[in-house]
Each structure stands twice: as C-alpha cells, then as structure tokens.
N, C-alpha and C positions, 0 to 999 in steps of 0.2 A: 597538563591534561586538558584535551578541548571538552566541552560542555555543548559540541555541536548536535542537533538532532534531528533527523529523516524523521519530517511529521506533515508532508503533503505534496500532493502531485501538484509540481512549480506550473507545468505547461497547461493546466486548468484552476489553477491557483484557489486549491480546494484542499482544505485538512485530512489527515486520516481520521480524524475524529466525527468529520461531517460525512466522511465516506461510508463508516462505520456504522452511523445513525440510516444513512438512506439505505445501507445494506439491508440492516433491521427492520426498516420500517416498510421494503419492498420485496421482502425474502429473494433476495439475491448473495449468491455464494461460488461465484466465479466473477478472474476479473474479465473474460469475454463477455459478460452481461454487461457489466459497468462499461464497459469499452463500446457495444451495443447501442446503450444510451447516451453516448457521449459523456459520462460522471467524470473518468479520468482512465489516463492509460494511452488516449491516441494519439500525443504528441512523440515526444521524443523518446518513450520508454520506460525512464529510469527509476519510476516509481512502480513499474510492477515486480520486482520481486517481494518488496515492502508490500505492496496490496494485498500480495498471496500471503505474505506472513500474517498480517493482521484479519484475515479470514479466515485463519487455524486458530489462530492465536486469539485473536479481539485486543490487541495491543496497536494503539496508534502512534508511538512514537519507537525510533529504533537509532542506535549508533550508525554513523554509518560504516557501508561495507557489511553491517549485521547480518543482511541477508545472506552473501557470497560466505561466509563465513560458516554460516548454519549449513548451507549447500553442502562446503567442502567436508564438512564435520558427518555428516549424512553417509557418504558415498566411500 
C-alpha cells in the first residue's frame, strides 16, 4: 500500500498547508483569488481540484486521485 501524499502545488512548490495559512490569513476562499495572486494553481493544474477540497474541507494533505474520487461519488 503506497504512503504517497497530494500535499502541495509542485508548479509553485508551495504546501497546502502554507496555502491554507495565507487563505486565513487573507480571507480568501476561491482558487481564482489564489491563482489572481500568483499563490498556486497557474501552472500546470493539477493541484486545483486538491485546492477546492482543502477550502471546504481545511484538509492539506489528500491520497491521490482523492479528488476525482469525491467528484465521482458526488454525481
């Protein structure tokens, strides 16, 4: 069983936990704000579905695929 963990936007090489703190600390609650300010989100992607989770949630670390996962389970 992997131990791998979805816990930061690679393409700005920044935590969800630091993401999480400047969310807080600048009442921001979309990832079009963070993406706005350059935080994370403009490169390649693949961390905004993880973003949107941990802005419901306040959870910074995820399995991956977690997201697509939750999606499917949703719909």
């Amino acid at each position: 069983m992997s131990s791998a963990t979805v816990d930061k936007c690679i393409c700005h090489r920044r935590k969800f936990s630091d993401i999480n703190k400047y969310c807080h600390n600048h009442d921001i609650s979309t990832v079009e704000k963070l993406q706005d300010e350059g935080i994370c989100s403009t490169g390649c992607g693949l961390c905004i579905p993880y973003i949107r989770m941990m802005l419901k949630t306040g959870r910074t670390a995820f399995k991956p695929g977690e997201s697509f996962k939750e999606k499917s389970e949703s719909t």
